[in-house]
N, C-alpha and C positions, 0 to 999 in steps of 0.2 A: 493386199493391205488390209482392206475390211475383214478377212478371216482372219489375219493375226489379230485384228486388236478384238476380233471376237474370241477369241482362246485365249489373251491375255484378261478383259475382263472378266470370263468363266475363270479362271486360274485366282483371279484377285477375292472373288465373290464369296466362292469357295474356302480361297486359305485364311481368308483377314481374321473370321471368326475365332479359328483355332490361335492365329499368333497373338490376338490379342489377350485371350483366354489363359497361355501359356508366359506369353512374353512381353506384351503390353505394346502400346503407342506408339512406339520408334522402331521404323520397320529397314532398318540399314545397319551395318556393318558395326561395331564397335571401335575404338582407338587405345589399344593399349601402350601406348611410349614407341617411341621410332622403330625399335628394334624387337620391338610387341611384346617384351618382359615384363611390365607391369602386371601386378596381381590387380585385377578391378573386378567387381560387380559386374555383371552384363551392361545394367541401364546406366549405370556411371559413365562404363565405356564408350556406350551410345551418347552419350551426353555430353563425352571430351571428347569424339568423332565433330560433334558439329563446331564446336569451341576450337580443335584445333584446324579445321580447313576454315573458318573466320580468321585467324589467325595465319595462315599459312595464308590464305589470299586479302591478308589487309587491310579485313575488311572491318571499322572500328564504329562505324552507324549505315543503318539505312530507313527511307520514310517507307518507298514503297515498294514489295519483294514479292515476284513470284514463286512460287515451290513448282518447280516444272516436273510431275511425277509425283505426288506428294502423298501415297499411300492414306493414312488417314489424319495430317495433317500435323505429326508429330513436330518434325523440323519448321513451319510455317509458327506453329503457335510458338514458339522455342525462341525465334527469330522477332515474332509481331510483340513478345514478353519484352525481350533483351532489347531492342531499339524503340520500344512503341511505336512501331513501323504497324501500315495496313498489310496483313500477305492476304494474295490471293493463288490458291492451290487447284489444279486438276490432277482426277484421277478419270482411267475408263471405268471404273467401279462403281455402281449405282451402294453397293453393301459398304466400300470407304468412304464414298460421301455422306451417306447417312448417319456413320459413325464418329467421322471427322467433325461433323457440327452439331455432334452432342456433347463431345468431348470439346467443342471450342462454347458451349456453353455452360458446360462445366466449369471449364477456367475462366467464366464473365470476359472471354473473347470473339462475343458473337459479333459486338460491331467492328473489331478490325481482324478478323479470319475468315473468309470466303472460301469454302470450297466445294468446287462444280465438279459434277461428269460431263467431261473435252477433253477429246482428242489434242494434245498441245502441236501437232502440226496444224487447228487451225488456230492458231495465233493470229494469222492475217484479218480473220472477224473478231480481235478485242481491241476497242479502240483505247489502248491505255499504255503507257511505257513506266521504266521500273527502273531504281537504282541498284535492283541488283536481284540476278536471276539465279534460282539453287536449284541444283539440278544432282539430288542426290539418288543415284544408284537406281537412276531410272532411264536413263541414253541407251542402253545395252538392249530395249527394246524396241526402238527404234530402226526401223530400216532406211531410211532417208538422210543419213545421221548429216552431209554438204548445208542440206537444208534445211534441219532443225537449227544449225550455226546463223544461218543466214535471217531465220526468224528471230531467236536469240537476241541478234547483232541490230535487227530492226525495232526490235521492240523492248532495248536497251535506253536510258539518256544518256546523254554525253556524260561520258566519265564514269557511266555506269558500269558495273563488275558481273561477269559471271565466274559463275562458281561450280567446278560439276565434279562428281567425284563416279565413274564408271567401269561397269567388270571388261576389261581388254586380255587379248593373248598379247602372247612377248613379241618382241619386235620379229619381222618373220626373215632373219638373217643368223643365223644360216636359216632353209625354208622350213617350215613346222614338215616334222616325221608325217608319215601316214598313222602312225600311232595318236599322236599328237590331235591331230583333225580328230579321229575318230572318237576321243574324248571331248573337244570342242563340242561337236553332232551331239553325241549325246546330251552335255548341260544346255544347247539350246533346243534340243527337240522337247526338252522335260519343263524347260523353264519358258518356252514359247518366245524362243530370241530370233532374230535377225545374226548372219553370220556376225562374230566376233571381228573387233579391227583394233589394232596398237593404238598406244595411247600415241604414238608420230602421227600416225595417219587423222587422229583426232585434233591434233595439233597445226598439219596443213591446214585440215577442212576452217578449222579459226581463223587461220591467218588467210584464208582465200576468203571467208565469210567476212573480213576486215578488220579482225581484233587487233587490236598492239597489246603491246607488254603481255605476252603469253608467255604461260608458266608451265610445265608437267611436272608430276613426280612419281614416282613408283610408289606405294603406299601397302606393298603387300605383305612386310613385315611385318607393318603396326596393328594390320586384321586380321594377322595368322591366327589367334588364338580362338577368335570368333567362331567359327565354321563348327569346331571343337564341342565349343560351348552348346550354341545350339542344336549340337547332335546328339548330345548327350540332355537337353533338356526334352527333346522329342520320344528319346525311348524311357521317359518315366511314364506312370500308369497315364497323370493326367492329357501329357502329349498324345501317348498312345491312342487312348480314348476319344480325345479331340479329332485324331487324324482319320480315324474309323467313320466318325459322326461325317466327317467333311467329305468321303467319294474319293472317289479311284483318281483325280486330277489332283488332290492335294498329297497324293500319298505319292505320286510316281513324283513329283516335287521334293519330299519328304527322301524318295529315294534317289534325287540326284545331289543329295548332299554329300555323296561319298565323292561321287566325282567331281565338285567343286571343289574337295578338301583334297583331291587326289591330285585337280590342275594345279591349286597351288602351291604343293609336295613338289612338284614338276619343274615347276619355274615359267608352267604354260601360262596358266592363268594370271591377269595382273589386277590389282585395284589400282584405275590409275583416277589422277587426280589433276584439271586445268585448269585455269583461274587464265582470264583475257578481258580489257578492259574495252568499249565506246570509244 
């Protein structure tokens, strides 16, 4: 456990600089239209990613929101703007914390944006609960995933909402090919993952961890285009450049974008997305 989240911080440390350089603030997926035809802008995209999973989970105010995973605090400030809610965000990243509350003092949201380097399995040491916990595109690193639900579900209020949107393989019916797996291996060896699990099996672990009203949905249409995008913003000069400047951990990253665009060519790879209420 401590060596993963020690190669996942080295991984964060490393790439943050270049994606921000290249790509900016919002470090997840984009939303182009259900069936991902929309022509957008990347940051647009990114923009009506977090606008439509509020939307798709219900979700119409909150006072106080964690970003569970919260890169450098993109969705948190996004969230703490749109409801004048307080967020408070972890990353293992000493290099996205730093950056995260310079950018939340950029946007004169230093007093309601916090964000710490913690580990979010220790949950159990913040004495604080939330109307609504966001959990974008950062579960998939996780290996404990029964019991990240179980904290979630604890340090929820009644009626509170989670909200997670994470990279899953398809359901394993009929069983993933040997072909299959071996592309899995690869995007988690590059990307520092814990094996991959269906968005059902994400779906028990909630309803074991005690959520009602849970929701999944496939969402890998609506972020086809993404993966695209940012492959092709990596091999212009200044990606290039950045990726060089950044070490051999953000390049072999760099190079597992083929085969995240290749899982979800496949039908292996899913963006799945749950919403489950306190």
């Amino acid at each position: 456990m401590q060596l993963l989240n020690t190669q996942i911080k080295n991984f964060y440390d490393r790439s943050t600089p270049v994606w921000l350089d290249v790509w900016g603030e919002h470090m997840h997926h984009g939303h182009y239209g259900p069936d991902g035809k929309q022509q957008k802008e990347r940051v647009a995209a990114q923009l009506d990613m977090i606008e439509a999973m509020l939307d798709w989970g219900k979700v119409s105010d909150a006072n106080q929101v964690l970003d569970a995973g919260c890169g450098v605090g993109g969705s948190a400030r996004y969230l703490a703007k749109k409801f004048d809610a307080n967020a408070l965000g972890f990353t293992l990243s000493p290099v996205q914390a730093e950056n995260a509350n310079r950018y939340n003092q950029q946007a004169g949201l230093s007093d309601q944006v916090n964000i710490e380097v913690r580990d979010m399995m220790t949950l159990t040491e913040v004495n604080q609960k939330f109307d609504l916990i966001w959990s974008m595109e950062s579960a998939e690193h996780i290996a404990e995933k029964a019991r990240l639900f179980d904290l979630f579900y604890q340090h929820l209020q009644p009626d509170g909402t989670l909200l997670m949107a994470t990279w899953c393989h398809r359901h394993p019916d009929p069983a993933l090919t040997q072909t299959e797996k071996n592309l899995l291996d690869k995007v988690c060896q590059l990307y520092h993952l814990p094996p991959m699990v269906s968005i059902n099996n994400l779906a028990t672990m909630a309803t074991n961890a005690g959520f009602k009203n849970i929701r999944t949905a496939n969402w890998s249409d609506a972020v086809s285009p993404f993966w695209k995008t940012v492959i092709r913003s990596a091999f212009t000069w200044r990606g290039m450049t950045g990726l060089l400047k950044s070490g051999s951990t953000t390049i072999k990253g760099a190079w597992a974008m083929q085969y995240m665009q290749r899982g979800y060519q496949m039908g292996l790879i899913k963006f799945g997305v749950l919403r489950g209420e306190r």
